[in-house]
C-alpha positions, 0 to 999 in steps of 0.5 A, a space after each residue: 461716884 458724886 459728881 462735884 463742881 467748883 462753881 454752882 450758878 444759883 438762879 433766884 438765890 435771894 428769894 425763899 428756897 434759893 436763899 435757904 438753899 445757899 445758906 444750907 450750901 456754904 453751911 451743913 452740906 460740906 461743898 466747898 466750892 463757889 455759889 454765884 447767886 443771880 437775882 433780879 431783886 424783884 418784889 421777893 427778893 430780899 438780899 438781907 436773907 443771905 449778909 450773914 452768909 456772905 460775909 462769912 463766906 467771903 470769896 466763896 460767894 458772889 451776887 450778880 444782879 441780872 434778869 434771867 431774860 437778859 441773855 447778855 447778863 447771863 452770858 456774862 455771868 457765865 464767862 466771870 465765874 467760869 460757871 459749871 452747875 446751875 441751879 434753877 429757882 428763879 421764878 414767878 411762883 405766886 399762884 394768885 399773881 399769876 392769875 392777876 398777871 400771867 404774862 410775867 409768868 410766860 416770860 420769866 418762867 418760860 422764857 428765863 428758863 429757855 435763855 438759861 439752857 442756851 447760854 449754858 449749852 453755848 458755854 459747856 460747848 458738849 461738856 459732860 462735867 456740867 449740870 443744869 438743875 431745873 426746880 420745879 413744882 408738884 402743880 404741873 400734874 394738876 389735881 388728886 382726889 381723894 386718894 392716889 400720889 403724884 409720881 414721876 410718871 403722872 401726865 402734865 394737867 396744869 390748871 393755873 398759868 403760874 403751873 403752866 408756865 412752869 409746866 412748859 419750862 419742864 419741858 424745855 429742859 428735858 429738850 434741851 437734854 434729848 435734844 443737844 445732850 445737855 446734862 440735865 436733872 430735875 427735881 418736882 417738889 410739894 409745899 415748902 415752908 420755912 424761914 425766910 418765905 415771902 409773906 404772900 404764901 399760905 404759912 407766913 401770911 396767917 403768922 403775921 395775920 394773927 400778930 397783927 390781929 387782921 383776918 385769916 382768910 381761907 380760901 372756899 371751904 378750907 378743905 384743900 388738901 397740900 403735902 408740906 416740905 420743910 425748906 431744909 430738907 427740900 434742899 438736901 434733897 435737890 443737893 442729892 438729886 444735883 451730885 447723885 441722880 441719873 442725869 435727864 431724870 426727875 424726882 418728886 420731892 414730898 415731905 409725905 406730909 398732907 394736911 387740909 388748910 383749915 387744919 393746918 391753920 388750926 395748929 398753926 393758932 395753937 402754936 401761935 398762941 403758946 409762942 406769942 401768948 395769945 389766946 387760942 379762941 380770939 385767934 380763931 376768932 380770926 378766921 375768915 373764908 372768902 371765895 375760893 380762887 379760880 381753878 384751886 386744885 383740890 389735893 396735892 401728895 407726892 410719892 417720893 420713892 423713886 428719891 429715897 429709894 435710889 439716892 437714899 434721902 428721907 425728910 429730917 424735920 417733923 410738921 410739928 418741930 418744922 412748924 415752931 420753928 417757922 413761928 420762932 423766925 417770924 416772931 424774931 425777925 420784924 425788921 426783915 418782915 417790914 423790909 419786904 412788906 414795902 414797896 411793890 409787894 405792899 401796893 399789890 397786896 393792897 389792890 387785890 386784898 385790901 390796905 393793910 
């Protein structure tokens, strides 16, 4: 049997996967309870992602602006709203950040996570028609080589402070349900990528990188290898995970799907090209390899059997399809782009990259 609830309580709603996740929620999913979006508006957030959504939601949506590390906040969110699932995105998820600044990744990522869990097992109070669904990342199993997948079972070898950080808040929710027997899942998930991404990531920055006529830049030898998931399909799997998984377990969620960087770049500037009318060889003209970064783990790949072979889910959107339509966004949606290219996000990128 599903399990339903009447309130989903969905941590980082305005950032990329959360705001794909309550667009796919209050859209195709067929739920048709309440999502409370919690957002602390920081430099990724962006709650123009969801004003179509939430007009056209009307009462079935809510945003509260509140820090996850504020217990008060969130006791009060809980109380409003009469919470009973959470679904937990927020999270500082910039590896790069992280290595210029790991303490704000300690303290929202360990320490968010942990104010979460208490206030939702002091406001369930032992209740069993409750969930709390922690979303985590593929990075906290560290490395591949050439071969072999990531399951549920490898051991933890987190190699930056971003995947420590989320490394630890793992482990905080799988104590909170051995030890206080809060209703828990969790969900493990390769690379997404999709509309709305915050341009700091891989896909969106060589999009907007080849509009712009800057730099590509690629990280050591390009070789890297990511398995990439498409937004849409990681949040019907999460969506799964949340309404039929075994409570206290975890599933990996992959989009079976491994590419090196400097391949993907590669049909990412023909798609570029076909889509904006540029020419193929001046946009490769534009690669540029710089440093790798510290401790850039080699390869990451999921296996996902225990997901589909349990609950039944499987990807739905091709690289290729999944691919254009990530060009199609960006190319139509400038007005967004320039929004979150402001502000804190732009002096940052500045620091540490040059001006834009």
């Amino acid at each position: 049997m599903k399990r339903e609830y009447s309130c989903v309580l969905v941590t980082g709603g305005s950032g990329f996967i959360g705001s794909n996740f309550i667009r796919w929620l209050l859209g195709p999913s067929g739920y048709s309870g309440k999502v409370v979006n919690l957002d602390a508006l920081t430099y990724a957030g962006n709650p123009e992602s969801l004003d179509d959504v939430a007009t056209a939601a009307g009462a079935r949506y809510a945003f509260e602006k509140a820090d996850i590390c504020d217990r008060a906040a969130v006791e009060a969110v809980f109380a409003t709203h009469q919470i009973d699932a959470v679904v937990h995105f927020a999270a500082e998820s910039h590896v790069d950040r992280s290595i210029h600044g790991p303490e704000a990744f300690v303290r929202t990522n360990v320490m968010g996570t942990f104010t979460l869990l208490d206030v939702a097992r002091q406001a369930w109070k032992g209740r069993q028609d409750v969930l709390f669904h922690h979303v985590s990342t593929d990075e906290v199993y560290g490395s591949l080589g050439d071969s072999g997948y990531f399951t549920e079972a490898t051991p933890y070898d987190p190699r930056s402070p971003y995947s420590a950080s989320k490394a630890s808040s793992d482990h905080i929710v799988m104590a909170y349900s051995h030890t206080y027997g809060l209703p828990v899942t969790m969900t493990n998930c390769s690379n997404n990528y999709g509309p709305y991404q915050f341009p700091e990531k891989l896909i969106p920055v060589m999009i907007l990188n080849m509009l712009e006529g800057k730099p590509l830049p690629v990280y050591g030898d390009g070789k890297n290898i990511r398995d990439w998931l498409y937004v849409e399909d990681h949040n019907s799997a999460v969506w799964t995970v949340m309404t039929q998984g075994r409570l206290g377990e975890t599933y990996n969620i992959g989009g079976e799907n491994e590419w090196e960087n400097i391949q993907l770049l590669g049909r990412l500037i023909e798609i570029v090209a076909q889509e904006a009318g540029k020419s193929v060889a001046s946009l490769r003209s534009l690669i540029t390899y710089v440093k790798d970064r510290p401790g850039h783990d080699r390869r990451y790949a999921i296996d996902c059997a225990k997901l589909k072979g349990e609950l039944g889910w499987k990807q739905s959107v091709d690289f290729e399809t999944g691919l254009r339509k990530t060009v199609r966004w960006y190319l139509d949606n400038p007005l967004w782009i320039e929004h979150v290219r402001s502000g804190e996000y732009r002096n940052w990128m500045d620091k540490n990259y040059g001006a834009r």
